[in-house]
mmCIF file of the C-alpha atoms, coordinates in Angstrom:
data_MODEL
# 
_entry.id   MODEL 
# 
loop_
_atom_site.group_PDB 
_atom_site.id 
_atom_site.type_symbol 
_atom_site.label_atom_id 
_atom_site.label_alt_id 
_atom_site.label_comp_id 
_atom_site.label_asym_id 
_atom_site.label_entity_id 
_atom_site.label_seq_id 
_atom_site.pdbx_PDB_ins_code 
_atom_site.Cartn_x 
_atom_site.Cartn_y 
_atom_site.Cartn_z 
_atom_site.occupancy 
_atom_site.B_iso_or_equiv 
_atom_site.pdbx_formal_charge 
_atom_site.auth_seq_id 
_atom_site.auth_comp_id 
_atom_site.auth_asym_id 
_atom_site.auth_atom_id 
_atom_site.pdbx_PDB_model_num 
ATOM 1   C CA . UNK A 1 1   ? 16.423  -8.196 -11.584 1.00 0.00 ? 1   UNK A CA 1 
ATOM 2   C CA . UNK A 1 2   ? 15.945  -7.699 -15.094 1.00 0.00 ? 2   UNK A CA 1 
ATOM 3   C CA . UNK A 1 3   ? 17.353  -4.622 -17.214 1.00 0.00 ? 3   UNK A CA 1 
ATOM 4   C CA . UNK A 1 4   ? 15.184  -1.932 -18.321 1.00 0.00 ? 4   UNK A CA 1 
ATOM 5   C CA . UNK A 1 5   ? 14.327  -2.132 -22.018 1.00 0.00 ? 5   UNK A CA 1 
ATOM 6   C CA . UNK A 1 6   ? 14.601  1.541  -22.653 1.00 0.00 ? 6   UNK A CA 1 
ATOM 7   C CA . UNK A 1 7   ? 17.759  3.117  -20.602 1.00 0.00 ? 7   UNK A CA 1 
ATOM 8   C CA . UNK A 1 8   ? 19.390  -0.454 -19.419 1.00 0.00 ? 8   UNK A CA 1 
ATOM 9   C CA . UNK A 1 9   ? 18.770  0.733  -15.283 1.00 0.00 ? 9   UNK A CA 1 
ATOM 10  C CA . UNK A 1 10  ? 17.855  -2.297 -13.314 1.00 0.00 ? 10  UNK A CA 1 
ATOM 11  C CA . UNK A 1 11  ? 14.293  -3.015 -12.646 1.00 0.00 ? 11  UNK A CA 1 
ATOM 12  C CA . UNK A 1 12  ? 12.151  -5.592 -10.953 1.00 0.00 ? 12  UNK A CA 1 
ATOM 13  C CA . UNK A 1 13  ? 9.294   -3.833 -12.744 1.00 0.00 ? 13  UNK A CA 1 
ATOM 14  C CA . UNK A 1 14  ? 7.630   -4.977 -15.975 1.00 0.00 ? 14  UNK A CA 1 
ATOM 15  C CA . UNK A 1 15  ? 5.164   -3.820 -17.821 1.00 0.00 ? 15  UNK A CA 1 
ATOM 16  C CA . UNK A 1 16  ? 3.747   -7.363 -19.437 1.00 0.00 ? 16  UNK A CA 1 
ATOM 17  C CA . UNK A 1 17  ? 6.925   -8.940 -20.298 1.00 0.00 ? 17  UNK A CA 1 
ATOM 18  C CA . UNK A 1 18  ? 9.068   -5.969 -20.991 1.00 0.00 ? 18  UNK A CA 1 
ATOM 19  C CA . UNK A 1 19  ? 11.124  -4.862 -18.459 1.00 0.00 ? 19  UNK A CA 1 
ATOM 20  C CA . UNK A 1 20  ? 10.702  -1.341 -17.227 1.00 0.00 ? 20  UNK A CA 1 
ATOM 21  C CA . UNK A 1 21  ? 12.029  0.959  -14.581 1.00 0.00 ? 21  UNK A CA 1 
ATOM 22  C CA . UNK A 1 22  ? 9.806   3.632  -12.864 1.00 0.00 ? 22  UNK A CA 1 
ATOM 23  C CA . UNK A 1 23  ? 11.273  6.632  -14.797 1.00 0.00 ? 23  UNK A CA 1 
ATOM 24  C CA . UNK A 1 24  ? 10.723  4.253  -18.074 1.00 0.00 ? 24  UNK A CA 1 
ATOM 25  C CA . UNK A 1 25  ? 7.658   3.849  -17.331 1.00 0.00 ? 25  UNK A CA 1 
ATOM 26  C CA . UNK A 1 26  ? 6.267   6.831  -16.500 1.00 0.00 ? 26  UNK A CA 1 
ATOM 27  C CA . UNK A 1 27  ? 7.894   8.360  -19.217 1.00 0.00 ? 27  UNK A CA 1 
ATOM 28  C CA . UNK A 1 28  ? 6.601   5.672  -22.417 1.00 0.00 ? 28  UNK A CA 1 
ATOM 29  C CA . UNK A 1 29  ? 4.245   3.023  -20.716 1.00 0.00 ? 29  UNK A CA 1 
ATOM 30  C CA . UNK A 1 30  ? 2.187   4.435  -17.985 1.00 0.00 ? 30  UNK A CA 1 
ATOM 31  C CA . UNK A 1 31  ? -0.473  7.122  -17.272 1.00 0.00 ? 31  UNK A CA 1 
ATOM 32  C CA . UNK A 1 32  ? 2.081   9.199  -14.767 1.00 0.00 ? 32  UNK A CA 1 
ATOM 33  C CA . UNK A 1 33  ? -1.071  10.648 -13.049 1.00 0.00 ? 33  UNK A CA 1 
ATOM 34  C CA . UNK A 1 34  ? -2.490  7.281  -11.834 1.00 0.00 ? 34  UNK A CA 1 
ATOM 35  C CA . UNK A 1 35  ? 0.674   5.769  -10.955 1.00 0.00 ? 35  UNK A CA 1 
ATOM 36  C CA . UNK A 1 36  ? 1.300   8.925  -8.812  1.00 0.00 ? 36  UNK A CA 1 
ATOM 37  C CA . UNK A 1 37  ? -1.912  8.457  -7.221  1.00 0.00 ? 37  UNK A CA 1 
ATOM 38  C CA . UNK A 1 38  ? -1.295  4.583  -6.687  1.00 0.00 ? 38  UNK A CA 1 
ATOM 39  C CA . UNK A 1 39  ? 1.872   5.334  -4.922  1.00 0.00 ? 39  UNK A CA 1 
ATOM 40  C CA . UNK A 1 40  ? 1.102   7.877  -2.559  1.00 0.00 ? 40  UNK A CA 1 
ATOM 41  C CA . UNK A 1 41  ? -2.371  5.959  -1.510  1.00 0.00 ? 41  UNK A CA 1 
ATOM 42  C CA . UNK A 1 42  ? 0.099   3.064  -0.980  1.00 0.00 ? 42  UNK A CA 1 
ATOM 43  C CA . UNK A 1 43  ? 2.688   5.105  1.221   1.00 0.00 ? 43  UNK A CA 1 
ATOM 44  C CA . UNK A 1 44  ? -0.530  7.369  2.785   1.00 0.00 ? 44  UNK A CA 1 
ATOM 45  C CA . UNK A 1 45  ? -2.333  3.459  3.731   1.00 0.00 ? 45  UNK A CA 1 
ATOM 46  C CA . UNK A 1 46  ? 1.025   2.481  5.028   1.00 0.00 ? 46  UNK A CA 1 
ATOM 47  C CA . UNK A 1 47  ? 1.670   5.421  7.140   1.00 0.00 ? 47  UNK A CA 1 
ATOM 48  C CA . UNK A 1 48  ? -2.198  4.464  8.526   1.00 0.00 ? 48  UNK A CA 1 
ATOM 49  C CA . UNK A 1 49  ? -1.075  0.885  9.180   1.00 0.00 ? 49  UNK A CA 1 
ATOM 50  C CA . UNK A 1 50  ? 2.305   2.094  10.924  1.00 0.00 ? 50  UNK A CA 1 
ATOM 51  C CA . UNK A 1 51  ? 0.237   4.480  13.256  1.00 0.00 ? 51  UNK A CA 1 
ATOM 52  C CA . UNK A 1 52  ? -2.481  1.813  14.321  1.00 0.00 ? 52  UNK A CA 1 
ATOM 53  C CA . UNK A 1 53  ? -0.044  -0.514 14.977  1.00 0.00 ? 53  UNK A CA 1 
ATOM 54  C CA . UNK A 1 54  ? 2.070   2.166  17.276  1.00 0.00 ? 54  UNK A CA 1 
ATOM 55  C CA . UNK A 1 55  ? -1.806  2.678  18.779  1.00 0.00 ? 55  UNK A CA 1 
ATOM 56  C CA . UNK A 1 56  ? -2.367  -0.967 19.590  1.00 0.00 ? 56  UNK A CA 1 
ATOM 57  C CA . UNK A 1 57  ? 1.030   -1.399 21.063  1.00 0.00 ? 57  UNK A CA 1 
ATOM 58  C CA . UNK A 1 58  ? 0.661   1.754  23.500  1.00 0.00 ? 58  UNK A CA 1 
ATOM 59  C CA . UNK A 1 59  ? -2.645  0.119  24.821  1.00 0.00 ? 59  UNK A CA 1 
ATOM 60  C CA . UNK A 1 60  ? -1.846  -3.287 25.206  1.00 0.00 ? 60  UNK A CA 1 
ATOM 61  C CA . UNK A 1 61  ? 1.556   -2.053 27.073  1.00 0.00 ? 61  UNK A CA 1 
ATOM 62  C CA . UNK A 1 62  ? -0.771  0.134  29.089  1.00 0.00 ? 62  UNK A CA 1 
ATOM 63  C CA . UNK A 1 63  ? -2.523  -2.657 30.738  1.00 0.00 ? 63  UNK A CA 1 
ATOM 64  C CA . UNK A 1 64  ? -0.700  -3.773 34.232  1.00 0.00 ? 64  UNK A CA 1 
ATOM 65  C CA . UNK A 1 65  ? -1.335  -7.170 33.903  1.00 0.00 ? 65  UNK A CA 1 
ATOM 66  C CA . UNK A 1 66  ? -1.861  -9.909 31.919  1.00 0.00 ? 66  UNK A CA 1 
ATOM 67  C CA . UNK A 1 67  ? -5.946  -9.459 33.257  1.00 0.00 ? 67  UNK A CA 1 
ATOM 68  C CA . UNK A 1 68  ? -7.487  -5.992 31.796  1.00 0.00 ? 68  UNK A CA 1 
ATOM 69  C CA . UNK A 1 69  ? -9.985  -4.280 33.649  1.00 0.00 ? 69  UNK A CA 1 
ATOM 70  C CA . UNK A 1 70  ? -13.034 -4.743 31.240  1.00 0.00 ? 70  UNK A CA 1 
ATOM 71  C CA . UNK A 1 71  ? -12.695 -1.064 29.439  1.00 0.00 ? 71  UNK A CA 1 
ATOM 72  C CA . UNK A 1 72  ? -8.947  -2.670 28.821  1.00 0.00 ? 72  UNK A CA 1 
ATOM 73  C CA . UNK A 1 73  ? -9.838  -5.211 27.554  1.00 0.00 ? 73  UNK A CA 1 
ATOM 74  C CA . UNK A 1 74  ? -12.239 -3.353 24.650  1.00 0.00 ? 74  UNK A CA 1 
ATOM 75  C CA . UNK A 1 75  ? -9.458  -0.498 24.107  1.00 0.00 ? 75  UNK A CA 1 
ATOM 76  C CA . UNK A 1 76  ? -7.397  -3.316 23.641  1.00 0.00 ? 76  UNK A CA 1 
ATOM 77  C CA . UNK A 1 77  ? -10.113 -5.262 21.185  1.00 0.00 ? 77  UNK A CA 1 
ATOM 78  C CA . UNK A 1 78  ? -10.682 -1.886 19.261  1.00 0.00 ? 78  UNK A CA 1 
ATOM 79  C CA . UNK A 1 79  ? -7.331  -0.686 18.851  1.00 0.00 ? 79  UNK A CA 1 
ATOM 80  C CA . UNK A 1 80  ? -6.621  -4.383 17.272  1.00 0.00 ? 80  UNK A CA 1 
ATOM 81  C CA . UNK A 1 81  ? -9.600  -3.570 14.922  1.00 0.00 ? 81  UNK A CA 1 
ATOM 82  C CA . UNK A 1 82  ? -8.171  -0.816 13.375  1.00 0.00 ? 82  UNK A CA 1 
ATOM 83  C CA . UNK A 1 83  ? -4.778  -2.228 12.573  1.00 0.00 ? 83  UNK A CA 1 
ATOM 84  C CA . UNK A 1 84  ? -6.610  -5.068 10.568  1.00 0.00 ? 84  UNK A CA 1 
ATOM 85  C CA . UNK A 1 85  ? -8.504  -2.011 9.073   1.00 0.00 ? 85  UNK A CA 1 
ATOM 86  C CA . UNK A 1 86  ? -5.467  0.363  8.459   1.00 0.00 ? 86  UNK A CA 1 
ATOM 87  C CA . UNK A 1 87  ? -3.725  -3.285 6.827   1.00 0.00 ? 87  UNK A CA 1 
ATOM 88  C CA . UNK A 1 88  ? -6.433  -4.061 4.821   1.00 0.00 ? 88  UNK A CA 1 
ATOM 89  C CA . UNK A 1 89  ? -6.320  -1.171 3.274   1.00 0.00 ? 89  UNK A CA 1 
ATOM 90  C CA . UNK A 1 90  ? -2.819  -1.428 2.837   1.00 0.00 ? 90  UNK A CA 1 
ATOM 91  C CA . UNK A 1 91  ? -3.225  -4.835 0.689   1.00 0.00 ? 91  UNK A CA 1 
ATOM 92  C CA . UNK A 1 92  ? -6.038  -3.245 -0.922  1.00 0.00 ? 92  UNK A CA 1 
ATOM 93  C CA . UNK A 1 93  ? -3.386  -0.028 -2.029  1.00 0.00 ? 93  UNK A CA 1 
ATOM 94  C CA . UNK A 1 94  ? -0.492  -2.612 -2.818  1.00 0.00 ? 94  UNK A CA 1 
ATOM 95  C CA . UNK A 1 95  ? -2.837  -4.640 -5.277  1.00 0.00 ? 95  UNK A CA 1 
ATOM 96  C CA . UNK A 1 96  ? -3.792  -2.073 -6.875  1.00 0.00 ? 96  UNK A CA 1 
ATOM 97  C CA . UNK A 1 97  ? -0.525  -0.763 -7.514  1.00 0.00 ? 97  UNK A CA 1 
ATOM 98  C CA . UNK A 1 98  ? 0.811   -4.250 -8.534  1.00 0.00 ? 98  UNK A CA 1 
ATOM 99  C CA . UNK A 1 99  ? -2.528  -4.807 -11.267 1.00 0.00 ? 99  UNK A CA 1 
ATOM 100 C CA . UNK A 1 100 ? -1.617  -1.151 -12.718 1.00 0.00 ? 100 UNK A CA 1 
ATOM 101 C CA . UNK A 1 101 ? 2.517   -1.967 -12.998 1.00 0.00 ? 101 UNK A CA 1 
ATOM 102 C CA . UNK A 1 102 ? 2.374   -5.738 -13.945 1.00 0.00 ? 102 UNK A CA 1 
ATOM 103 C CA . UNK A 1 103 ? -0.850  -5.650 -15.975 1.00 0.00 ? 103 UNK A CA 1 
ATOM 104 C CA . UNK A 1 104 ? -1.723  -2.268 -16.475 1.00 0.00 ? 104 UNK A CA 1 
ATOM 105 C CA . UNK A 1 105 ? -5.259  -2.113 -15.187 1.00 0.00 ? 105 UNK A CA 1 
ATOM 106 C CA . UNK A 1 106 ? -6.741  0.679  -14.210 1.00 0.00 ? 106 UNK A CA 1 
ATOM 107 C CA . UNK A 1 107 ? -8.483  1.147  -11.275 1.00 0.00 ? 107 UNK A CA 1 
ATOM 108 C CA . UNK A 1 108 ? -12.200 2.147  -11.770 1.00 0.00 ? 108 UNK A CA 1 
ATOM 109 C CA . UNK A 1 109 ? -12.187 4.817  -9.903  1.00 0.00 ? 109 UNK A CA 1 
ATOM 110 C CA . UNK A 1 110 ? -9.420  6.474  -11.733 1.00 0.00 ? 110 UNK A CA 1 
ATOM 111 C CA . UNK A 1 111 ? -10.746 6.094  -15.281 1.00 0.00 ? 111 UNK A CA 1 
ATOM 112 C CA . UNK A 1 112 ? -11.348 9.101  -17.043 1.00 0.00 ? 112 UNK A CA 1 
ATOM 113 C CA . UNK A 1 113 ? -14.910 9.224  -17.743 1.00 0.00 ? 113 UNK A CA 1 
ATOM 114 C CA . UNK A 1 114 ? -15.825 9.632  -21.824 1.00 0.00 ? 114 UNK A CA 1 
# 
């Protein structure tokens, strides 16, 4: 953990090599709108991950056996599918994040337009 450069909190954020915390940079470095919008896709995705996995793991626990009848066995197939979805999307939200606070990129589709 490093301290931040502007109010001394610690921070494993930086912005380049400066260390920054959140409030920081909001506040000096970063657009406050996108980051907002970065973090709640990122907890929104999560939540989505969270609930497919709860999904998956109420069919799979639903089947008797170890041997699903055939529909089991293609709930079972489908609810898998979207938990590697609902994670994907996840990673997808968490890079993005990470590019904006370690490199400041921003994400295409939240450039403002000329």
């Amino acid at each position: 953990m490093a301290a931040c450069r502007y109010c001394n909190a610690q921070t494993e954020l930086f912005h380049g090599d400066v260390p920054a915390c959140v409030k920081c940079f909001r506040e000096r470095i970063g657009e406050p709108r996108i980051l907002d919008i970065l973090l709640e896709d990122l907890d929104e995705t999560t939540r989505l991950a969270n609930a497919a996995s709860e999904s998956f793991c109420a069919v799979a626990g639903a089947t008797p056996s170890s041997l699903p009848y055939p529909d089991g066995t293609q709930r079972i197939h489908n609810a898998s599918r979207q938990v590697t979805i609902a994670r994907m999307a996840m990673l997808r939200a968490h890079h993005r994040l990470n590019d904006f606070l370690n490199a400041g990129i921003v994400p295409d589709d939240l450039k403002q337009s000329g």
